[in-house]
C-alpha positions as CSV (number, residue, x, y, z in Angstrom):
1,X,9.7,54.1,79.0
2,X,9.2,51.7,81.6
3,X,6.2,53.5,83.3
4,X,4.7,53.3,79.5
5,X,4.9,49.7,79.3
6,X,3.7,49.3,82.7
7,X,0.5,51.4,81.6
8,X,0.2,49.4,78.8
9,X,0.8,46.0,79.7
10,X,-0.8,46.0,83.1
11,X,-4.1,46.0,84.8
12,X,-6.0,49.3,86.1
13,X,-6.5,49.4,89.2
14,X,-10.3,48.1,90.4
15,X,-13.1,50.8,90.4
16,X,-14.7,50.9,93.7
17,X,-17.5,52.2,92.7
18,X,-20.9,50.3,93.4
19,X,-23.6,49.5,91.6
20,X,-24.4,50.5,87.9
21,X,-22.1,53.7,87.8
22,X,-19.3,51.8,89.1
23,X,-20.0,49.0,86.5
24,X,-19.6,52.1,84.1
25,X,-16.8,52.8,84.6
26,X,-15.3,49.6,84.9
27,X,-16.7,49.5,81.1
28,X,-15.8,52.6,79.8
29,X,-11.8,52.2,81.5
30,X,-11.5,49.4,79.0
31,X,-8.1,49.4,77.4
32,X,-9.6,48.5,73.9
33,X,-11.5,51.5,72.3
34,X,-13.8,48.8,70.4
35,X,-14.6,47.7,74.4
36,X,-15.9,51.0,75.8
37,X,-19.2,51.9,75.5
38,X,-20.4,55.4,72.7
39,X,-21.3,58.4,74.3
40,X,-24.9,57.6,73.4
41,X,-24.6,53.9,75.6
42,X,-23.2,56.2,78.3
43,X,-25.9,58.8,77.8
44,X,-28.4,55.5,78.1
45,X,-26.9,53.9,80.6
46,X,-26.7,57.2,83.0
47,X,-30.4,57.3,82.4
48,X,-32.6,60.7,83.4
49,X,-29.8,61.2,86.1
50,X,-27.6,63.7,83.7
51,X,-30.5,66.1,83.3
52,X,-31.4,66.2,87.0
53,X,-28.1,66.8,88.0
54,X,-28.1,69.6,85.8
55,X,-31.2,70.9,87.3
56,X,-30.6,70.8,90.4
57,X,-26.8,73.1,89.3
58,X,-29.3,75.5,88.1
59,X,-32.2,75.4,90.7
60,X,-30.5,74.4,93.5
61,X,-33.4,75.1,95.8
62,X,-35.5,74.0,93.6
63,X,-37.2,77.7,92.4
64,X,-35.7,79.8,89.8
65,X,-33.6,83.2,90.7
């Protein structure tokens, strides 16, 4: 029970992540749900990057196989 109220109560630990992704996360770690950012401000905020990556998992030389 104490671990519980320690999760609760207390304050993540910092994200050391820079730039926008790490500001993020910092967002989207918000203890409030009404504080994190939708799926769709995610999705905005990631930009073009989320398709990209997913091209470069499928090409990942660049040329289809």
């Amino acid at each position: 029970m104490d671990q519980r109220r320690a999760i609760v109560a207390t304050f993540h630990r910092r994200v050391d992540v820079p730039g926008t992704l790490g500001e993020l996360i910092a967002q989207m770690m918000h203890r409030d749900p009404a504080d994190r950012p939708t799926s769709a401000e995610v999705r905005a905020a990631l930009g073009g990057s989320l398709q990209r990556s997913a091209d470069v998992r499928l090409h990942p030389r660049g040329g289809r196989r």
